[in-house]
C-alpha positions in Angstrom: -54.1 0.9 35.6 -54.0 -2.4 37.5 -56.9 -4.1 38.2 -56.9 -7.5 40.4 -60.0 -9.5 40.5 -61.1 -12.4 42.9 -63.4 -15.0 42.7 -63.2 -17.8 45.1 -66.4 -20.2 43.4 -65.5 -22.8 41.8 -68.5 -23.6 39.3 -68.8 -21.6 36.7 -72.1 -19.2 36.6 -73.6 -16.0 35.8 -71.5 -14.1 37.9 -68.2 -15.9 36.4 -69.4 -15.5 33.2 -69.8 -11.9 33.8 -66.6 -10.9 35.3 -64.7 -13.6 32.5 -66.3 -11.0 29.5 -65.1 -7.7 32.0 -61.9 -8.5 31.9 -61.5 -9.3 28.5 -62.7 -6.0 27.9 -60.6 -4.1 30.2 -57.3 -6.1 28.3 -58.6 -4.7 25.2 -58.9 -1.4 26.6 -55.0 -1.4 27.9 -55.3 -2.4 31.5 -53.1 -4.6 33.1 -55.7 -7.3 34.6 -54.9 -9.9 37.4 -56.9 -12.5 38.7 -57.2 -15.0 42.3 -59.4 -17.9 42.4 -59.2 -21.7 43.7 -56.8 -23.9 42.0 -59.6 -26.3 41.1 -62.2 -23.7 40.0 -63.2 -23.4 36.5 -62.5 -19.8 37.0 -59.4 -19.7 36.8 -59.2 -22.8 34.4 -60.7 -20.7 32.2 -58.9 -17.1 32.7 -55.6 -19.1 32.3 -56.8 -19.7 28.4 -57.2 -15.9 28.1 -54.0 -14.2 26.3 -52.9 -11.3 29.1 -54.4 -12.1 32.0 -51.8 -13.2 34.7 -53.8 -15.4 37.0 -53.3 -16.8 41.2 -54.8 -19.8 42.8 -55.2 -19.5 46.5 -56.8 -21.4 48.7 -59.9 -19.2 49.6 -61.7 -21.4 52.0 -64.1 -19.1 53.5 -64.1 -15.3 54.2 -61.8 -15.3 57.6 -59.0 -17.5 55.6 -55.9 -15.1 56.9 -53.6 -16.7 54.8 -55.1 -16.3 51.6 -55.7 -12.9 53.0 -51.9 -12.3 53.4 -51.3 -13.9 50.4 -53.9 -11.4 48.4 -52.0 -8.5 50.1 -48.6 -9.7 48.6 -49.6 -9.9 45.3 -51.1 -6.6 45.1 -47.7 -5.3 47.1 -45.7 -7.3 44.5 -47.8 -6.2 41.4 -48.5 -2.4 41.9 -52.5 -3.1 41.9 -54.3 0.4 41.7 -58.1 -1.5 42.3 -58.9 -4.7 43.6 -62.7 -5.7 42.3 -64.1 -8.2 44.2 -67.0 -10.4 42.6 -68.7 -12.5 45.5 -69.3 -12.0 49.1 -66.9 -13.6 50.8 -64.2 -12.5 47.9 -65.5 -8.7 49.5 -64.4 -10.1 52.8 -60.6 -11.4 51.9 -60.4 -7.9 49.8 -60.5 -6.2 52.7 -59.1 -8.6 55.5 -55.5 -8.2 52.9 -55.8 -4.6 54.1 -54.4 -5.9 57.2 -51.2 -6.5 55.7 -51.1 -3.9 52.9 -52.3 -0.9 52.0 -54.5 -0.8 49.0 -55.6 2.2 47.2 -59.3 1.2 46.1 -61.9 -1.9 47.2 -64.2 -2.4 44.9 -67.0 -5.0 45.0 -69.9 -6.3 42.5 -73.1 -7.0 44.3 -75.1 -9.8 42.3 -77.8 -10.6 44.5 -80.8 -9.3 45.2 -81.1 -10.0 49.3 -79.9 -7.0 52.0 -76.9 -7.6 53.6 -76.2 -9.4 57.3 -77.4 -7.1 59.9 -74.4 -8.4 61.8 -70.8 -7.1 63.1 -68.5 -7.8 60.3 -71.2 -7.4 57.7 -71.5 -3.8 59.2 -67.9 -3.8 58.5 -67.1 -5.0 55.5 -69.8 -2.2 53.7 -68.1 0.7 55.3 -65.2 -0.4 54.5 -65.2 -0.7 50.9 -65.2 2.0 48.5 -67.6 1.4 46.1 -70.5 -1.3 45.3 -71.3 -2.0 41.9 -75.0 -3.6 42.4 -75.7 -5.6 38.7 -79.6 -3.8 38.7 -81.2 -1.0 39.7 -83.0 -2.6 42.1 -80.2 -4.6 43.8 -79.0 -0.7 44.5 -82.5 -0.2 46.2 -82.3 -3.2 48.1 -78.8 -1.7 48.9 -80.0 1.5 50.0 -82.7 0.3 52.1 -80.0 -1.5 54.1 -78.2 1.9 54.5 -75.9 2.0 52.4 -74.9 5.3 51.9 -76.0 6.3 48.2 -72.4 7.8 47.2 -70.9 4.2 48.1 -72.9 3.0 45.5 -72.8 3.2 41.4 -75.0 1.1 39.5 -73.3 -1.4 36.1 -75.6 -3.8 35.0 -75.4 -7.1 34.1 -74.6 -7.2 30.1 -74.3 -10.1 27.1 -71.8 -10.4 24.5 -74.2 -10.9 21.6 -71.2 -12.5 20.1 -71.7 -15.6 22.4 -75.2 -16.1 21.3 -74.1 -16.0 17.5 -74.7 -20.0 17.2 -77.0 -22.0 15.2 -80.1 -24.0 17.2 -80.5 -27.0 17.5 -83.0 -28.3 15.6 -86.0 -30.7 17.8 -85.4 -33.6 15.8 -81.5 -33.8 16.4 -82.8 -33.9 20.6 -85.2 -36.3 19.3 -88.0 -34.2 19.6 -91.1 -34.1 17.1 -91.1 -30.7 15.2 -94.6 -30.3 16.2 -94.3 -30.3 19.8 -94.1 -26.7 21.9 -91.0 -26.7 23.8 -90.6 -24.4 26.7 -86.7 -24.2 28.2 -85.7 -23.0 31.3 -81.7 -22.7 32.3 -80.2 -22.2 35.7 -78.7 -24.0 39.1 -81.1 -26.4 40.5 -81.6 -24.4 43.5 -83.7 -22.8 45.8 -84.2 -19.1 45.1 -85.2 -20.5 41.0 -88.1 -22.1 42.4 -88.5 -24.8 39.5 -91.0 -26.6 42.0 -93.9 -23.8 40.5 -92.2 -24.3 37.6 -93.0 -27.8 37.1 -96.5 -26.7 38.9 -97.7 -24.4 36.3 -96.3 -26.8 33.4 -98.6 -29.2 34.8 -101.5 -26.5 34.4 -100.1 -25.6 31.0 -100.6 -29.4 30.1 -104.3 -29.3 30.1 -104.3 -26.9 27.4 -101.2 -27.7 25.3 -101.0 -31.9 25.9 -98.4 -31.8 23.1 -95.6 -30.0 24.7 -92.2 -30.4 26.5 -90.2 -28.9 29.2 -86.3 -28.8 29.3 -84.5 -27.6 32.5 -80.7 -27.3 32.1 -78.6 -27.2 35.2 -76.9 -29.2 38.3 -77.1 -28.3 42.1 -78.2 -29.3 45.0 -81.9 -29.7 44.6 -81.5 -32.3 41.8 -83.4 -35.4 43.5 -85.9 -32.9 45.0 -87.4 -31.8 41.5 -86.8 -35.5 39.8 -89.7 -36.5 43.0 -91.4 -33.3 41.9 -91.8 -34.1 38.4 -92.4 -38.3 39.0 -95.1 -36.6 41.6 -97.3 -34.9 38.9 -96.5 -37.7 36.7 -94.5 -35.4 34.5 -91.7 -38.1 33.9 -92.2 -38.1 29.7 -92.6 -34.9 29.4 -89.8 -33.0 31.4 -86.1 -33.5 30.7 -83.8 -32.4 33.3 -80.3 -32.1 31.0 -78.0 -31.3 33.6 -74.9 -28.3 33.3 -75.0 -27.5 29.6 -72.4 -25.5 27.4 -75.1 -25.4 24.8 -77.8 -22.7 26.4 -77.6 -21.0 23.0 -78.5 -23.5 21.1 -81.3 -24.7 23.3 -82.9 -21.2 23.6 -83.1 -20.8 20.2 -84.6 -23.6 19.3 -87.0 -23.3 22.0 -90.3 -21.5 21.4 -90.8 -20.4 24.5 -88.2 -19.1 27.7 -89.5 -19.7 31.5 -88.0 -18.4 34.1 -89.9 -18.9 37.5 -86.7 -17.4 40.1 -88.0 -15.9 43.2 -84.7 -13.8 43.5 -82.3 -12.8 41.4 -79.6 -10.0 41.3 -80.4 -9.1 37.3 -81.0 -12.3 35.5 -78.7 -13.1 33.2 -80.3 -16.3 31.5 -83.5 -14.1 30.7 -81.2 -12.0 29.0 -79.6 -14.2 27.5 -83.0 -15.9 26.4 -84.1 -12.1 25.2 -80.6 -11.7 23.1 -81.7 -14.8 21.5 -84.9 -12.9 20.3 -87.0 -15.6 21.9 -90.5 -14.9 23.8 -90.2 -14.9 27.5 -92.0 -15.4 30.3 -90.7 -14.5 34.1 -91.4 -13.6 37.3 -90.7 -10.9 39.1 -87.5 -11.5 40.4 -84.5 -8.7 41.6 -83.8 -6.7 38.4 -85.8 -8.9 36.1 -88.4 -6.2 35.6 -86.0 -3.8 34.1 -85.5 -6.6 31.0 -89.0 -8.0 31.0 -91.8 -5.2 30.2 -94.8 -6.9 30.5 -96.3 -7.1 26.7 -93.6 -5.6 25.6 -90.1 -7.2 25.9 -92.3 -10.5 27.4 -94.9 -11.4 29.9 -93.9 -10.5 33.8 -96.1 -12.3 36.5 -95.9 -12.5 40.4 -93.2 -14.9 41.6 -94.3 -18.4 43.7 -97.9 -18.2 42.0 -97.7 -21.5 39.5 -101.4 -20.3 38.5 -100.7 -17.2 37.1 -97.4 -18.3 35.8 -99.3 -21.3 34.0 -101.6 -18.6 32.4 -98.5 -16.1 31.1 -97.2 -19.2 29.2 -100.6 -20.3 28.1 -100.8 -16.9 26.9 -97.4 -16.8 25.0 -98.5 -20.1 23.0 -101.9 -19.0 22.3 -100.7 -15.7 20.5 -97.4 -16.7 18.7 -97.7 -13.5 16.8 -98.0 -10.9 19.6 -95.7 -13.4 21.2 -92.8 -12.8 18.1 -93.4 -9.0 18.5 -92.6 -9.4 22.2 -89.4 -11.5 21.6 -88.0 -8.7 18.6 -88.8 -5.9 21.2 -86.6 -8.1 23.6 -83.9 -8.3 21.2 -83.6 -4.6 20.8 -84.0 -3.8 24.4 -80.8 -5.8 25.3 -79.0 -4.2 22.3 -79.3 -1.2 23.5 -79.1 -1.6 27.5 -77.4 -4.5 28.4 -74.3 -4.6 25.8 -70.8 -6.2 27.4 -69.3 -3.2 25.4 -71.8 -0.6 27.4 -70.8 -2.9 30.6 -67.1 -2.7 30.3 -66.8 1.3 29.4 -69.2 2.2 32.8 -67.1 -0.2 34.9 -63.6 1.9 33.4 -65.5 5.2 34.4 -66.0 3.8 38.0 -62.3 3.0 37.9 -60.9 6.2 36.6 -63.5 8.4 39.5 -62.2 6.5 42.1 -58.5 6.4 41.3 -59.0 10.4 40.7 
């Protein structure tokens, strides 16, 4: 079987990451894999580095480009494609525009957030057209249905980790220059606005007053970068948070954390809480897309009400007042993703969503 993927972002995220480990599985599993993203993306940069997959760069500029449309319809002509699998929303859009030109058997596309779709024309369009959504939770596939989506359209793979990636030593404090006896809690993702890290640096604050010794690292770049540095000077936070910028280290810094924040007020799954549970670290979150099916509260972690900083300040309070309960917590975690949330579990439900809709 021939599978084409598209991707037209050109950082590298969850959703990259994601689709990068997919097709590495579907190559070991004997499909012929294909790939389209942006010449400068660090997509494709990296795809090219992966033995057997045959990668395009297109331009992509938005989801009514027509020629990259055309473009996508010729290689799939060219190549025999049985599925294209399209991974973002306007990637959904050029999948199906390329229809225009050619006939494809199957459209396929991940859906990674956890917002409804545009009420609008085309967005009408574009979800009847396809064949098949694969939402990354159970409750994007809600959200999905509520919209009407009709139910058969839809087939739930979540989000996974390759435990393999995580198999790195930590860092230890004093190599960040970091006394061994201060609490740090880590938090990873884009600086933008749907992670909220504004109550995150709000219920720090709170958590301050009852832990003075203790330290907050936020790894990440975007847009809201000189929003949270003012944040942060404004509760006079400035020696005591470290914003670290895009890291290639996450491993290593959840591990040597002792305690994982997240504070997103959407999210399609989550994949740096999982990560951060794969880790076997204790977690805090808030409720946040498909969050809740990794995060059982007092059980896998603590799980509070998004946008509150209060009540997040108290979850965190709670996690380094009971470092015991809080090391059950984080081994429960470990097992939880071990047996739900495997790349290996990922990749062989994503083939049987391939081989139903081919038959």
């Amino acid at each position: 079987m021939r599978i084409l993927h598209i991707d037209e972002q050109i950082t590298w995220r969850g959703g990259e990451q994601q689709s990068c480990w997919l097709m590495q599985g579907l190559c070991s599993n004997g499909f012929e894999v294909y790939a389209i993203g942006r010449e400068t993306s660090e997509f494709i940069d990296r795809l090219r580095q992966i033995h057997n997959i045959r990668t395009f760069s297109l331009p992509l500029k938005s989801e009514f480009d027509l020629y990259s449309a055309w473009k996508i319809a010729q290689i799939t002509k060219e190549n025999k494609i049985d599925i294209i699998h399209a991974h973002t929303s306007h990637a959904h859009s050029l999948a199906l525009l390329s229809t225009l030109f050619h006939s494809i058997p199957k459209t396929i596309v991940s859906r990674r957030v956890s917002f409804p779709p545009a009420k609008n024309f085309f967005s009408k369009w574009k979800y009847n057209k396809i064949d098949l959504i694969i939402p990354v939770s159970y409750y994007v596939a809600k959200i999905l249905k509520e919209a009407g989506i009709p139910e058969n359209k839809i087939k739930v793979v979540r989000s996974s980790i390759d435990l393999s990636h995580i198999n790195v030593s930590p860092y230890t404090k004093n190599e960040l220059g970091i006394n061994e006896n201060t609490q740090v809690l880590f938090n990873a993702g884009a600086l933008v606005p749907h992670k909220d890290h504004i109550t995150l640096l709000n219920a720090f604050a709170k958590v301050r007053e009852f832990f003075p010794d203790t330290l907050l690292l936020i790894a990440g770049s975007g847009p809201l970068f000189t929003n949270i540095q003012s944040e942060i000077e404004k509760l006079n936070l400035t020696q005591h948070v470290r914003l670290l910028g895009h890291r290639n280290d996450v491993p290593r810094l959840t591990k040597m954390a002792d305690v994982y924040v997240s504070s997103s007020w959407s999210e399609g799954l989550g994949t740096s809480v999982l990560e951060a549970l794969a880790c076997e670290k204790p977690v805090v979150a808030t409720e946040a897309g498909g969050v809740s099916e990794m995060v059982i509260s007092h059980e896998t972690g603590l799980l509070v009400p998004h946008k509150n900083p209060h009540v997040l300040a108290e979850a965190i309070i709670y996690m380094l007042s009971h470092p015991e309960e809080a090391k059950t917590m984080a081994k429960k975690g470990r097992k939880h993703v071990e047996d739900n949330f495997t790349v290996q579990r990922m990749v062989e439900e994503t083939i049987s969503v391939y081989q139903k809709l081919i038959q």
